[in-house]
LUMLOSE-106575 format. One record per residue (C-alpha): residue number from 0; residue in one letter; x, y, z. Coordinates in nm, 2 decimals. Example, Ala and Ser with C-alpha at 12.3 -4.5 7.8 and 13.67 -1.06 7.14 Angstrom:
+-----+------+--------+--------+--------+
:  nr : rest :     c1 :     c2 :     c3 :
+-----+------+--------+--------+--------+
:   0 :    A :   1.23 :  -0.45 :   0.78 :
:   1 :    S :   1.37 :  -0.11 :   0.71 :
+-----+------+--------+--------+--------+
// end
This chain:
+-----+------+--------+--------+--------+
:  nr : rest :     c1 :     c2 :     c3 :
+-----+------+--------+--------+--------+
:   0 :    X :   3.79 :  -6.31 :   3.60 :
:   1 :    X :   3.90 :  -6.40 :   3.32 :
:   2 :    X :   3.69 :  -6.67 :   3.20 :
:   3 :    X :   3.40 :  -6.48 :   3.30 :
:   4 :    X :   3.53 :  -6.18 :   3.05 :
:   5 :    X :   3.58 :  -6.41 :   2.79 :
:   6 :    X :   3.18 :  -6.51 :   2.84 :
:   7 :    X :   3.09 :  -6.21 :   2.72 :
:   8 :    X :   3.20 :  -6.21 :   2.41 :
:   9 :    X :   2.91 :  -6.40 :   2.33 :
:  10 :    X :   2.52 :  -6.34 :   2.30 :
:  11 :    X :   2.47 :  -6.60 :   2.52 :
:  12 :    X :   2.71 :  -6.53 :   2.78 :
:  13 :    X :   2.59 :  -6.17 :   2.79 :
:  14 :    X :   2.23 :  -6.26 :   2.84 :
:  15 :    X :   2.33 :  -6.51 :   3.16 :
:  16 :    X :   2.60 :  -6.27 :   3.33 :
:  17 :    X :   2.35 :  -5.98 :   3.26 :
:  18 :    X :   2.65 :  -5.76 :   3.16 :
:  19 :    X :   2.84 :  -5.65 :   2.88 :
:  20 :    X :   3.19 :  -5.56 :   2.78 :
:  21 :    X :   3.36 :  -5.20 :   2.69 :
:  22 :    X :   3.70 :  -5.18 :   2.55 :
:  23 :    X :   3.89 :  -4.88 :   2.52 :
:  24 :    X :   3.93 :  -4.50 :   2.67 :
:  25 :    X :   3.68 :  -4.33 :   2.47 :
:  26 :    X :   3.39 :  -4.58 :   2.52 :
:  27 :    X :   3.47 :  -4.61 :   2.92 :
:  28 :    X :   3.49 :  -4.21 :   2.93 :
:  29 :    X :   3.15 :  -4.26 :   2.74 :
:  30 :    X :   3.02 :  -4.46 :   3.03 :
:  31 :    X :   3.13 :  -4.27 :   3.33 :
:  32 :    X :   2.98 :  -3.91 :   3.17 :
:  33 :    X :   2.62 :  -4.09 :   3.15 :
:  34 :    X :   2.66 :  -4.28 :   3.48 :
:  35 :    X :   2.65 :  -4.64 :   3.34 :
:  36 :    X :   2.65 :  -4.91 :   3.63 :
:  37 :    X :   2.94 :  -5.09 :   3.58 :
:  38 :    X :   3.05 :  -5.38 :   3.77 :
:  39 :    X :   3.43 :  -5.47 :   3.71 :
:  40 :    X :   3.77 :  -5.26 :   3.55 :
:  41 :    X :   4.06 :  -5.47 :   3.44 :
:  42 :    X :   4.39 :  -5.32 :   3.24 :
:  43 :    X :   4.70 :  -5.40 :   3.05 :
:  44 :    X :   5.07 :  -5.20 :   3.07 :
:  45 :    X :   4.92 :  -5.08 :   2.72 :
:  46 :    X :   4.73 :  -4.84 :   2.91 :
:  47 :    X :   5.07 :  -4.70 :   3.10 :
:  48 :    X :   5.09 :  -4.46 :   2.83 :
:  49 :    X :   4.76 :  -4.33 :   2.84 :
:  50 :    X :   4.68 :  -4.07 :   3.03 :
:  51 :    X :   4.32 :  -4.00 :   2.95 :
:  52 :    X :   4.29 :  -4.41 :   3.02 :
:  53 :    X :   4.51 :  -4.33 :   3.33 :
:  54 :    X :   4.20 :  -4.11 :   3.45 :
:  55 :    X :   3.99 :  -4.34 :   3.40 :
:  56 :    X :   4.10 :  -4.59 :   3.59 :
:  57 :    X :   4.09 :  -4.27 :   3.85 :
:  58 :    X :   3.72 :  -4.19 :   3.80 :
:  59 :    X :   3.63 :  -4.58 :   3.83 :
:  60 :    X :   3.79 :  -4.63 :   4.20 :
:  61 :    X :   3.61 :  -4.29 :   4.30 :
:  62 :    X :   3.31 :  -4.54 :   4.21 :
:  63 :    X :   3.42 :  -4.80 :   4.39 :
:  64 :    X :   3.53 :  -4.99 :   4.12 :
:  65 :    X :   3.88 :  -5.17 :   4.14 :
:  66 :    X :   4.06 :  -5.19 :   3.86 :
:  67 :    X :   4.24 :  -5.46 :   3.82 :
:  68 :    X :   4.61 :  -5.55 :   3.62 :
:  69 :    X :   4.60 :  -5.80 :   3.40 :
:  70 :    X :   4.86 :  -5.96 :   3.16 :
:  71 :    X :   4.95 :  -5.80 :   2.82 :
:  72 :    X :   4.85 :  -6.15 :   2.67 :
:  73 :    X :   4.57 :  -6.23 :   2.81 :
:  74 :    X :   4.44 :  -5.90 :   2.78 :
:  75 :    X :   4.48 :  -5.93 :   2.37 :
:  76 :    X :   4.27 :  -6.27 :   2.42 :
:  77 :    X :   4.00 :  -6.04 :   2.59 :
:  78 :    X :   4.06 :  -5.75 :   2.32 :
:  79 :    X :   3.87 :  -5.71 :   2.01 :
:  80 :    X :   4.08 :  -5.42 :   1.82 :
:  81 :    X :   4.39 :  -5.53 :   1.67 :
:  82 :    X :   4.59 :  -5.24 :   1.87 :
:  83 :    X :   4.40 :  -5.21 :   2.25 :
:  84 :    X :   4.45 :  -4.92 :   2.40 :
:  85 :    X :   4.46 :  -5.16 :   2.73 :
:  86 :    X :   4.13 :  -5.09 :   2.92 :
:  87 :    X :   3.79 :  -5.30 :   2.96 :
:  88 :    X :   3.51 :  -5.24 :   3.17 :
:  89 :    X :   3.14 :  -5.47 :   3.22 :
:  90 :    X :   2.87 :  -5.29 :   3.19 :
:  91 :    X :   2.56 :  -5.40 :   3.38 :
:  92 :    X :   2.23 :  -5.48 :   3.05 :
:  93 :    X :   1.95 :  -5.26 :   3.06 :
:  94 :    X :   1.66 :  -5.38 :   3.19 :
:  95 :    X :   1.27 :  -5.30 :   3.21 :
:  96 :    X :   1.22 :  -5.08 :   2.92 :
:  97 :    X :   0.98 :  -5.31 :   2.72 :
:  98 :    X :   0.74 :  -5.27 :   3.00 :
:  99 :    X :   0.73 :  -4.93 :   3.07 :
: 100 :    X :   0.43 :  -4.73 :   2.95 :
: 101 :    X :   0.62 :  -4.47 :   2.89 :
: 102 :    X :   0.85 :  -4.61 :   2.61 :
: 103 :    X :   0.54 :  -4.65 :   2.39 :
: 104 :    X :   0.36 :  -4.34 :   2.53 :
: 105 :    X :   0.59 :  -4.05 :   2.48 :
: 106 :    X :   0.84 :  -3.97 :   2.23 :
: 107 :    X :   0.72 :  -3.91 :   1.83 :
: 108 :    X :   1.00 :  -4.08 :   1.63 :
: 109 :    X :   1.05 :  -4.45 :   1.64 :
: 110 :    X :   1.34 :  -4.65 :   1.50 :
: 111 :    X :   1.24 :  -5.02 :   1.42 :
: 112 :    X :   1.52 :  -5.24 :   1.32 :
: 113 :    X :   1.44 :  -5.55 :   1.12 :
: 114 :    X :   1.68 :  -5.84 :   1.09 :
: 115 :    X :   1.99 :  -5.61 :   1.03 :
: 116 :    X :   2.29 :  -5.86 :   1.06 :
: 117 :    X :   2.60 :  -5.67 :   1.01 :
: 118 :    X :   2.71 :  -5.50 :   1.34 :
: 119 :    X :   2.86 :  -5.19 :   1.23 :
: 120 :    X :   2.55 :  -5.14 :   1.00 :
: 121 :    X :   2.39 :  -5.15 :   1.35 :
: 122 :    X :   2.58 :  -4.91 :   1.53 :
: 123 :    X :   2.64 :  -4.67 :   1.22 :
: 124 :    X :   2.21 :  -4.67 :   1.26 :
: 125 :    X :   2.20 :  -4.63 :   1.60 :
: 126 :    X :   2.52 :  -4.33 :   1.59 :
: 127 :    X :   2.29 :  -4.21 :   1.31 :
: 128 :    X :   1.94 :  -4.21 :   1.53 :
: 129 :    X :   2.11 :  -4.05 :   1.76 :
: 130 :    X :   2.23 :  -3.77 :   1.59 :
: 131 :    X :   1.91 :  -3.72 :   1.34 :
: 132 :    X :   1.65 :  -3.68 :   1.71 :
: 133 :    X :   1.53 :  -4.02 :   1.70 :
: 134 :    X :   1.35 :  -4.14 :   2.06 :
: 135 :    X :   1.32 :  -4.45 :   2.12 :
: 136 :    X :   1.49 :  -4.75 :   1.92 :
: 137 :    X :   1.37 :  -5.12 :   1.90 :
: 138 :    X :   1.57 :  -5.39 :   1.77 :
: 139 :    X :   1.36 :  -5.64 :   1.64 :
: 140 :    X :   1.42 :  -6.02 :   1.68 :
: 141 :    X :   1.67 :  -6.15 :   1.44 :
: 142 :    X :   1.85 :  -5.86 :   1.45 :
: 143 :    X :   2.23 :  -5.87 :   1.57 :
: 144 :    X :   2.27 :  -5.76 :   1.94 :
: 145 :    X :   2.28 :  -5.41 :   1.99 :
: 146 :    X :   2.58 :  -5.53 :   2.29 :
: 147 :    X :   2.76 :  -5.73 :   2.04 :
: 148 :    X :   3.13 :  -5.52 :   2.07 :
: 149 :    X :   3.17 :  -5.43 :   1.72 :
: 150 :    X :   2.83 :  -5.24 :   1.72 :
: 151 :    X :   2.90 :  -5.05 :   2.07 :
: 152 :    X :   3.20 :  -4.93 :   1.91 :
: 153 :    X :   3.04 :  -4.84 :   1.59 :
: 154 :    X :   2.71 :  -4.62 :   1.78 :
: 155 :    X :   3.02 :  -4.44 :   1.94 :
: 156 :    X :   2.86 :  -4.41 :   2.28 :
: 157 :    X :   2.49 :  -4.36 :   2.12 :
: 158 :    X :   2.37 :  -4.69 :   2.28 :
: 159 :    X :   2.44 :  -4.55 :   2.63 :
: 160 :    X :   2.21 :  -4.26 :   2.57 :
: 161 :    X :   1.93 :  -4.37 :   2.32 :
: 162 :    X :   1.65 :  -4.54 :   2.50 :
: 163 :    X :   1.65 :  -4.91 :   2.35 :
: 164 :    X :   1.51 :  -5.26 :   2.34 :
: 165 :    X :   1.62 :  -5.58 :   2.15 :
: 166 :    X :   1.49 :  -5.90 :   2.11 :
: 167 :    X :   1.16 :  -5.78 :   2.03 :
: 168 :    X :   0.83 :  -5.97 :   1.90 :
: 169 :    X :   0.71 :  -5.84 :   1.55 :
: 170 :    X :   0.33 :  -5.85 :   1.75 :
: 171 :    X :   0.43 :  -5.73 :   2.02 :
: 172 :    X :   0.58 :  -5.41 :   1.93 :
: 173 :    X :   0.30 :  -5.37 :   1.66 :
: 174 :    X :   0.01 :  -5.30 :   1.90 :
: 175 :    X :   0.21 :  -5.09 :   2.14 :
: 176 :    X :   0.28 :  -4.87 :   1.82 :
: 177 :    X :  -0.09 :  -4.94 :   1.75 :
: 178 :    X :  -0.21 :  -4.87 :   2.06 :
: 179 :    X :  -0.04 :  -4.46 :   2.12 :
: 180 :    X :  -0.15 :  -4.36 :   1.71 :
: 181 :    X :   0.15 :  -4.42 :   1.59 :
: 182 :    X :   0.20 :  -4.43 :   1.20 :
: 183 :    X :   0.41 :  -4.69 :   1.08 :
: 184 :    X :   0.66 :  -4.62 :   0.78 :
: 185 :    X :   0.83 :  -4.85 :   0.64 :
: 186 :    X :   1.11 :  -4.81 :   0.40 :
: 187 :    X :   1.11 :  -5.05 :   0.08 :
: 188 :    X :   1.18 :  -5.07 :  -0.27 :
: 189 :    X :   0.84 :  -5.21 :  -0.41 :
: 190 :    X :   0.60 :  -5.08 :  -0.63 :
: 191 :    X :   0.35 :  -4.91 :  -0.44 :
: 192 :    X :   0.63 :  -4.73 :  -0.23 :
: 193 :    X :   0.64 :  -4.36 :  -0.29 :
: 194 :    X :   0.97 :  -4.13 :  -0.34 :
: 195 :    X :   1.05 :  -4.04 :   0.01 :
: 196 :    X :   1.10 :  -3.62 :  -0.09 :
: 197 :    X :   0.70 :  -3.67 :  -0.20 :
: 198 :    X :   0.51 :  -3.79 :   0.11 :
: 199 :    X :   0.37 :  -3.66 :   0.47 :
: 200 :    X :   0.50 :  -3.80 :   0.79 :
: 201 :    X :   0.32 :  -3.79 :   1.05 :
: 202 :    X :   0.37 :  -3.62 :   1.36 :
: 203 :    X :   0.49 :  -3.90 :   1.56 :
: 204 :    X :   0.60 :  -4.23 :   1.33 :
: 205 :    X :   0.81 :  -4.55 :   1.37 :
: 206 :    X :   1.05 :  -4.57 :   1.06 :
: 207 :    X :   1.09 :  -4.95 :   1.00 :
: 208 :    X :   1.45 :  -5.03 :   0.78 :
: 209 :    X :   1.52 :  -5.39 :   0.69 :
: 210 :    X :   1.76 :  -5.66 :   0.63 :
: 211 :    X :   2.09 :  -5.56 :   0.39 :
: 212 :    X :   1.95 :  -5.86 :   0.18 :
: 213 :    X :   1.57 :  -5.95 :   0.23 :
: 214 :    X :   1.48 :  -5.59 :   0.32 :
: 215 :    X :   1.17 :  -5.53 :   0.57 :
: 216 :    X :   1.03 :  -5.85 :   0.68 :
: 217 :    X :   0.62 :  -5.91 :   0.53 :
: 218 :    X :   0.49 :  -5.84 :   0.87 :
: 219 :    X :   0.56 :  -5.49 :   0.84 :
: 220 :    X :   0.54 :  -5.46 :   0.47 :
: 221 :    X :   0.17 :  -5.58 :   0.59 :
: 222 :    X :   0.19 :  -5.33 :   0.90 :
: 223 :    X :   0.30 :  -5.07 :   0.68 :
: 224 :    X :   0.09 :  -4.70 :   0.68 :
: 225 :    X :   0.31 :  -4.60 :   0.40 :
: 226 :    X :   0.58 :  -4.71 :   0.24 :
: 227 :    X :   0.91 :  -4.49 :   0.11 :
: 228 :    X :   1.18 :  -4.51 :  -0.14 :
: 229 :    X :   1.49 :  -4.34 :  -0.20 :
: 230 :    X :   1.53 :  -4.35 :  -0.59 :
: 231 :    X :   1.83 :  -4.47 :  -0.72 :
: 232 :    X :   1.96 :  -4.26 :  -1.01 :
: 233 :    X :   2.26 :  -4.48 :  -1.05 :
: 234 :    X :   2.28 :  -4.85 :  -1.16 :
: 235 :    X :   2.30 :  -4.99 :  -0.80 :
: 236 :    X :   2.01 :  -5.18 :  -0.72 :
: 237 :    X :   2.00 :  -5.02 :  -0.36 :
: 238 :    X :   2.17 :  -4.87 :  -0.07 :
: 239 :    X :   2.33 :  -4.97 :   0.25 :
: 240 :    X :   2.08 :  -4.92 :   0.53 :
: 241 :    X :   2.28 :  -4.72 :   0.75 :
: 242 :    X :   2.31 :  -4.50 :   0.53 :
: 243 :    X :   1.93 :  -4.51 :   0.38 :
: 244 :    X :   1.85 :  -4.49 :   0.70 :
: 245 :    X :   2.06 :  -4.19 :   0.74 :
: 246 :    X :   1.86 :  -4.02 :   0.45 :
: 247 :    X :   1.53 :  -4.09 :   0.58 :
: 248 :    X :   1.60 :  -3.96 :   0.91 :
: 249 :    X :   1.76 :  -3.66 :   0.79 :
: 250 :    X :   1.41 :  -3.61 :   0.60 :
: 251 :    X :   1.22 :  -3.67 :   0.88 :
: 252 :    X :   1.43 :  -3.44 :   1.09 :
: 253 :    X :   1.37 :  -3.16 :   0.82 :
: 254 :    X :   0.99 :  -3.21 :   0.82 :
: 255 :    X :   0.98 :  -3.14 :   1.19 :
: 256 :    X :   1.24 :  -2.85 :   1.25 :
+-----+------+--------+--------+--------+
// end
């Protein structure tokens, strides 16, 4: 069991096993209130003085699910917090989204994510999407996985409940977009860009942010219906894109209420 834990700590291992890991009460209370398969339970004595995590490992036998003890040590290997709170659960991948007419046909805001690397720029996004009434999210490839640990923890449950895809083909998701009149926004600080407060979404868009270095790769700069900018009063040459992401949402958001 252990070795096959361990696996998952990796992009790799998560993509063969077809499963991914959840540490800690909150995001395995997350999980049961949304009905996420899960496969296997294990916990520390860490989680003796828990009782919230003592329910837990509760709801998961009503499930079937048999938690299973494992040593304090070897349980810290597993962990990815510096103080565990002495639960993990797998979580069984997503799968069949991408095909699903559906995904592309209904819905009217789009989240495109473009090479982002850092994972808690990820899940700050995706807790962000979340909150601001975005639909449907695709991670684009060379973006950091949307399972990695750190990002689960940092969408706070959001990736259980957004509809999402990863690993996506710039092409691909283009003429699905293309296809069900969607406009494509993309957010960049060039010179034909216009001031976000200053411009008219459409009813039903795909915001497109970008890498924290490179920005939004040429295909969709190309792709692009319009292109937005938050202007910078100060002398930082630009924002974080969680949180310029978080701005454009909330604008979007405001447009629509």
């Amino acid at each position: 069991m252990f070795k096959q834990l361990k696996a998952l700590a990796t992009r790799s291992g998560r993509a063969k096993s077809g499963l991914f890991l959840l540490e800690g009460v909150r995001l395995v209370e997350e999980a049961l209130a949304v009905n996420i398969p899960l496969q296997h339970a294990v916990f520390s004595s860490q989680l003796e003085r828990n009782q919230r995590g003592l329910d837990c490992l509760t709801a998961l036998a009503r499930r079937g699910i048999t938690p299973v003890p494992m040593e304090d040590k070897l349980f810290c290997e597993l962990a990815s917090t510096e103080r565990p709170q002495g639960i993990l659960v797998t979580a069984r991948l997503p799968v069949g989204l991408t095909d699903e007419a559906t995904f592309w046909a209904q819905g009217s805001v789009w989240l495109l994510v473009d090479g982002v690397q850092d994972p808690g720029n990820l899940g700050t996004i995706l807790r962000t999407a979340e909150a601001l009434g975005v639909e449907r999210v695709v991670a684009l490839k060379g973006t950091v996985d949307p399972y990695n640990e750190k990002v689960i923890r940092a969408a706070m449950g959001a990736i259980f409940r957004l509809p999402l895809v990863h690993e996506q083909e710039n092409d691909f998701v283009l003429s699905k977009l293309r296809e069900n009149g969607v406009q494509i926004v993309v957010s960049a600080l060039q010179e034909d860009s216009k001031p976000y407060q200053q411009v008219a979404f459409a009813q039903r868009l795909a915001l497109v942010v970008g890498n924290e270095g490179a920005g939004v790769s040429t295909f969709w700069l190309q792709a692009a219906d319009l292109k937005v900018q938050i202007p910078i009063l100060g002398v930082a040459e630009s924002l974080n894109v969680a949180v310029a992401t978080g701005i454009l949402l909330a604008k979007i958001a405001e447009n629509r209420s």
